[in-house]
N, C-alpha and C positions, 0 to 999 in steps of 0.2 A: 488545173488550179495551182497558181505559186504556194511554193512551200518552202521557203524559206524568210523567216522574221527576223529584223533586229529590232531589238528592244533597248531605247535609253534611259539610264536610270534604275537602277536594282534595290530599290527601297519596294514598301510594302507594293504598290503598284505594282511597280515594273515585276518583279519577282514575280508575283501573282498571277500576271499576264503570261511570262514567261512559260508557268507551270502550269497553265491549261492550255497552253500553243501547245507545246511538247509533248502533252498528254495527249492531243489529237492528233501530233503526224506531223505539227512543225517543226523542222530543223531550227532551231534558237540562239543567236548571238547575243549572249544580256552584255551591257556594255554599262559600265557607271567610271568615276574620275579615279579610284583609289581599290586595291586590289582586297582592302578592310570591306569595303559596299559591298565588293562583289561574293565574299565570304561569308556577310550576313546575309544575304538574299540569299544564295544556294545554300544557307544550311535551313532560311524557312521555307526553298520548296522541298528540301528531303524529308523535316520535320512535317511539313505536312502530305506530303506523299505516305511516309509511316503512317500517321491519324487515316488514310481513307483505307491501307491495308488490314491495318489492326480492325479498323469496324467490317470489311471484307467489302470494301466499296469500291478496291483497287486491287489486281493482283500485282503480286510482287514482281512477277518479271517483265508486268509493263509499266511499272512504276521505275524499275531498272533501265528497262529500255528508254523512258519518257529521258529519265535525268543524264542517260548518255545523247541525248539530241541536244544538250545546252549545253554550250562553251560559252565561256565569261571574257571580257579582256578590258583593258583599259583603252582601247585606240579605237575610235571614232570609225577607222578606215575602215573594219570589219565590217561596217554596214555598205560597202560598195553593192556587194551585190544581192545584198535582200531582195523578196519580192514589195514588201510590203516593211515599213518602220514605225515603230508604234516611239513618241518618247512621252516617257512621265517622268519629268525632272520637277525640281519646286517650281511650284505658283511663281514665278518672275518674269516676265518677259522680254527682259533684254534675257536672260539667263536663255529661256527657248531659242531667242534671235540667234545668239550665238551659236547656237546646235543645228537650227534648221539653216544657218547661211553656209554652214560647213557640209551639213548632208546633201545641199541642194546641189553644189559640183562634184561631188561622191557618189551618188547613185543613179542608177540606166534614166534614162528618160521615161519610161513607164511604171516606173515602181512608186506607189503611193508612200505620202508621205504624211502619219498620222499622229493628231494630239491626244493625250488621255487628259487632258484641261478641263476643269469642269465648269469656269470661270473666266478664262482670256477667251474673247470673240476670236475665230478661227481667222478669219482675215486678216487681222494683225497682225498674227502669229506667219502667215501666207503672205502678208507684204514682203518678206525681206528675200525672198525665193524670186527666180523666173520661173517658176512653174507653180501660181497658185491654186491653178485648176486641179493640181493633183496633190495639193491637199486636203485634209478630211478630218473632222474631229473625230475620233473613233473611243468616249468616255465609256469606262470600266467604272464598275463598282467593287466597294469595299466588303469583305472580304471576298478578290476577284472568284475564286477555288468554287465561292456558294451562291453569287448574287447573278442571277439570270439577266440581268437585265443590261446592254450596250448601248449608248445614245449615239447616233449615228449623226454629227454637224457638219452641215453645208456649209463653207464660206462664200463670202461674194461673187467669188469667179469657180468654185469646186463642182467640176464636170458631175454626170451624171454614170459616165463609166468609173472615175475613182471613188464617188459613193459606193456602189456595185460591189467594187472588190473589194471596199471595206467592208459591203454588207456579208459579203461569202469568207471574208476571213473570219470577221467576228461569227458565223451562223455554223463555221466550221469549228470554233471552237467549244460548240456548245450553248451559244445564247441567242437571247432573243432582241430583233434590234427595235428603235424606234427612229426616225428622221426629224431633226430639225431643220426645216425651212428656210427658216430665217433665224441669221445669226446673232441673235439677240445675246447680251451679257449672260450667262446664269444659264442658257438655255434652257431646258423644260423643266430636268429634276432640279438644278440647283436654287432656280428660282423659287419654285415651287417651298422645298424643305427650309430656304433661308425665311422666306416672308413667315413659316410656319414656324419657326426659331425664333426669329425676331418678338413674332405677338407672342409665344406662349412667354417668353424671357420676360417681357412686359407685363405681361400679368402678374407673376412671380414676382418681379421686381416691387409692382405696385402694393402686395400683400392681398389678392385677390381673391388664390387659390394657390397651396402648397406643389412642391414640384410634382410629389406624387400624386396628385387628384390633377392636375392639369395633364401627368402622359395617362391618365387611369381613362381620363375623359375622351381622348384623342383615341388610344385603344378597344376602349368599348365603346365609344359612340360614330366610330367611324373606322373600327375594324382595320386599324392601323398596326403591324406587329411588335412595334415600338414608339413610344410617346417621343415628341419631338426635344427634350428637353435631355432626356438618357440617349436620342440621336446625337445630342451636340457633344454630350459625354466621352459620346465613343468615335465621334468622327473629330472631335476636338473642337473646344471653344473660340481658340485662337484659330482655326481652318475655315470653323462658319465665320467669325469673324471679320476676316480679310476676303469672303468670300464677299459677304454681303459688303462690305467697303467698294469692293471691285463692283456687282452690280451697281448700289445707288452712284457710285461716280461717273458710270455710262448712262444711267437714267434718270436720276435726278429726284426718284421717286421714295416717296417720306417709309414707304414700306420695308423698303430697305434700309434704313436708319436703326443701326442697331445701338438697341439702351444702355444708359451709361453701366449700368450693370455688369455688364458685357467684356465693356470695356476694361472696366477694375477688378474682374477675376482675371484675365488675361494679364494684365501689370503685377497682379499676385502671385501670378502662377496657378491658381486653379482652373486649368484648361481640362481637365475630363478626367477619364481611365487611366490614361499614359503618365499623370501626375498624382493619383491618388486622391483627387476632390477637383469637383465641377459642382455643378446642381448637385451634384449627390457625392455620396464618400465610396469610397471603392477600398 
């Protein structure tokens, strides 16, 4: 099994991803543009390596060990010889283009080459490479450290052996995968959660039902561990946002039209948690 990852991008993702590679046995290159990134990401995988010690969920001297398997750098290069590269940079796609045209003459012929996107169709992302077939969406969720769950994306031309290895890297890290078939915008979750943002935002908007009896509803009537509306809170307003932007632009379809609501909390600035007021005050 390869065991060695580069990871691009050292924001909450990529870190997150980093720190449960390393915690299973992968040797880890985090790589982001500015030596500031990479300083904030390795102090929150040591802050949260402490949090699983202190509760006794981690011991200390493999939490030691995990955080001596990750080196930081700022050069691209260090991803030559991964087996496997995972990048989570921003939602942009020329910003990916640029990363995957650079990776694609940088690493072995066999080394998978993976998105953590939860939104750019993987093909797109795989057009600017000669080797699309060994690319693979490989979507993490937020917070990576707790959230079981990996979406495993097919693109167009993505072989069935670099699914595979993405399937046993992510199964090696501890989670559990699902496959996208078909590389629809949005794939399964993001569709899913935006169409469910979208209506609840709309209710709300309309004065139909308050934010908290619209997640109370979602919660208790459908055993959901979070109401869709304190989802957007905390995953950001502005993130579903441009998320749902990016689906209806590829589909055309009115479910994805997010309400003007939406839009003018985001121009306000009341994007969620990370601002102190969304749907709700924090």
């Amino acid at each position: 099994m390869a065991r060695k990852l580069a990871v691009i991008g050292a924001g909450l993702m990529g870190s997150g991803i980093a720190q449960v590679s390393a915690q299973a046995g992968w040797d880890v290159v985090l790589r982001d543009v500015t030596d500031e990134a990479l300083t904030r990401g390795t102090d929150g995988i040591k802050a949260s390596y402490d949090k699983f010690v202190s509760k006794g969920k981690l011991a200390a001297e493999d939490a030691e060990a995990a955080l001596a398997r990750i080196t930081t750098t700022t050069d691209l290069d260090a991803a030559a010889d991964a087996d496997v590269v995972v990048e989570a940079v921003f939602e942009k796609l020329d910003v990916k283009h640029e990363i995957f045209r650079t990776l694609d003459k940088l690493v072995r012929e066999d080394t998978v080459l993976a998105s953590n996107t939860s939104a750019i169709p993987i093909t797109k992302i795989a057009a600017v490479t000669e080797r699309p077939e060994r690319v693979v969406g490989v979507h993490f969720f937020s917070p990576v450290p707790m959230m079981r769950l990996v979406e495993l994306v097919r693109g167009h031309k993505t072989s069935d052996e670099a699914i595979a290895t993405a399937r046993e890297f992510a199964e090696s890290v501890g989670k559990t995968c699902i496959v996208v078939n078909r590389d629809v915008a949005g794939f399964v979750t993001t569709r899913l959660i935006t169409a469910l943002v979208v209506e609840a935002a709309r209710l709300y908007e309309s004065g139909v039902a308050t934010a908290e009896d619209i997640d109370l509803a979602c919660k208790l009537g459908f055993g959901h561990a979070m109401g869709p509306l304190a989802t957007a809170d905390l995953t950001g307003v502005d993130i579903l946002l441009h998320a749902a932007g990016n689906i209806y632009t590829e589909t055309q379809d009115e479910k994805f039209a997010a309400p003007e609501l939406m839009r003018r909390m985001v121009d306000a600035g009341d994007i969620g948690r990370k601002s102190g007021q969304g749907f709700y005050k924090h």
